[in-house]
N, C-alpha and C positions, 0 to 999 in steps of 0.2 A: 454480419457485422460482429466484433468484438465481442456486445454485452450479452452478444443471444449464446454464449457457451459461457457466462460466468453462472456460479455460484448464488444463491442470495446473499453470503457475507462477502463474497467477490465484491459483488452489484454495489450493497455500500459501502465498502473501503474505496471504491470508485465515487461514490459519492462525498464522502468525506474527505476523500482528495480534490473534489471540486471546490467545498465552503476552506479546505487551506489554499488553496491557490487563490481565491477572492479576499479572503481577509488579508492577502499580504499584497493584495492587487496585482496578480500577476497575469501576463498578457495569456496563459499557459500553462494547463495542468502538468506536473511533468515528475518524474519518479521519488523524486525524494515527498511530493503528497501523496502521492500512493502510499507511500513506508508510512506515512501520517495516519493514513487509513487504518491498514494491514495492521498496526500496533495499535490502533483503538480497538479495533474487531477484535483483535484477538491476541492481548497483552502476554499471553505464554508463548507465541508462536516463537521469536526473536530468542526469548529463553532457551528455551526446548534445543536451538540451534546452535548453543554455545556461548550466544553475544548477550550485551545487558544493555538494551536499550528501551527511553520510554518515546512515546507522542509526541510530549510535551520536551522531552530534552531534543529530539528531532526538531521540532519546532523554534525551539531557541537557537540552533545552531543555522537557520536557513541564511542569515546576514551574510556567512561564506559565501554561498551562490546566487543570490538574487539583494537589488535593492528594493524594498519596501515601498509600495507606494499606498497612493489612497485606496482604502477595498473598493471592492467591484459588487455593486446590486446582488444578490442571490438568486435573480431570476435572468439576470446576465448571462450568455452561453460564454462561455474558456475552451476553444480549442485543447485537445492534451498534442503535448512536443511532438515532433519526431520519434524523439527516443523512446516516450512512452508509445507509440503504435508500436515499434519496434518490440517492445517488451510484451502489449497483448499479441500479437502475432507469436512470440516466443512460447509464451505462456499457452495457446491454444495448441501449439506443438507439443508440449510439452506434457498436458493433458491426455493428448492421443495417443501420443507414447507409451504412456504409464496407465492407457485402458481406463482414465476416467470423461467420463460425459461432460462435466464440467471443469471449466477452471475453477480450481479451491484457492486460498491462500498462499499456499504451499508451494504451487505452481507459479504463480505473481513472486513470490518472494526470491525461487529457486532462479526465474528468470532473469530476477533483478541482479540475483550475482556474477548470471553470465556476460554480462558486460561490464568489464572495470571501466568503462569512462564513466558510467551510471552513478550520478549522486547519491543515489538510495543504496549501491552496490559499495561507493566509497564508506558512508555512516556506517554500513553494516558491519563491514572488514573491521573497520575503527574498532566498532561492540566487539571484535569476537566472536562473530557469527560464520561457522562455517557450512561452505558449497555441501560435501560431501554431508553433514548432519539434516541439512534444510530438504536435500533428494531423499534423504532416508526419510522425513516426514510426509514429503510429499508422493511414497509411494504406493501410502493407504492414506490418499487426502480429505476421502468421504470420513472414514472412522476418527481423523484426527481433527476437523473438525466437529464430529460428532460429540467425540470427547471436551472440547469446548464450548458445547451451547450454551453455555450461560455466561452469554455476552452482554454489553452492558448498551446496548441499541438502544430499547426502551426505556433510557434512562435520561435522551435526550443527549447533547453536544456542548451543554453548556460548560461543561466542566475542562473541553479539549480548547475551545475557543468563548470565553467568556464575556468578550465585548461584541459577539457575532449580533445579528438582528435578526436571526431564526425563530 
């Protein structure tokens, strides 16, 4: 399966894409929460990439592609889309290519560009993020997260989703 080659920040930007697809109740995990994730895990990656985007400006703009409804339990299972399998498939490719064990960030993000129908691939374009900068990160994805560890995990979620019931 998918989550047995992520990463531990993979693991929860994956998760973090779950509690945003519930708080907006949606039927379906799908790439523009991943991007939710991926930019709380790791608020320099998008940088680093060229683009200038945050969580929480991702998060405001989701009204484009989904209508709102009532959140969803947090112990509720959400399917993720199509497109997102499509993207961990991608991404595990992409991984193996570039001689890493795991999917990192880098790999998830790099994927997300290879498809322009991708919402998370259209926001990024939007920021300024480019393909060609995101591969270059992703091709020491161990050491560039490494250089990241001080991520804000342990600080809880409250501050991406603060009406959440976590």
């Amino acid at each position: 399966m998918w989550f047995d080659r992520m990463s531990q920040r993979a693991g929860q930007a994956v998760f973090i894409a779950r509690i945003s697809a519930g708080e907006i109740g949606s039927s379906v995990i799908d790439t523009e929460d991943l991007l939710v994730g991926i930019l709380y895990m790791d608020p320099t990656l998008v940088p680093r990439s060229g683009g200038q985007l945050t969580a929480q400006e991702l998060l405001a703009s989701f009204d484009q592609w989904r209508t709102v409804s009532p959140k969803l339990n947090t112990s509720q299972d959400i399917p993720v889309s199509d497109g997102l399998g499509r993207l961990f498939e991608r991404s595990i490719s992409l991984a193996d290519e570039m001689g890493s064990d795991n999917v990192q960030l880098a790999h998830l993000l790099l994927s997300m560009m290879m498809d322009p129908e991708c919402h998370a691939a259209i926001a990024l374009r939007k920021a300024g993020s480019a393909p060609e900068a995101i591969r270059h990160i992703a091709i020491e994805p161990d050491a560039a997260e490494a250089q990241t560890a001080d991520f804000r995990w342990h600080h809880g979620l409250q501050d991406l989703f603060p009406n959440s019931e976590m």
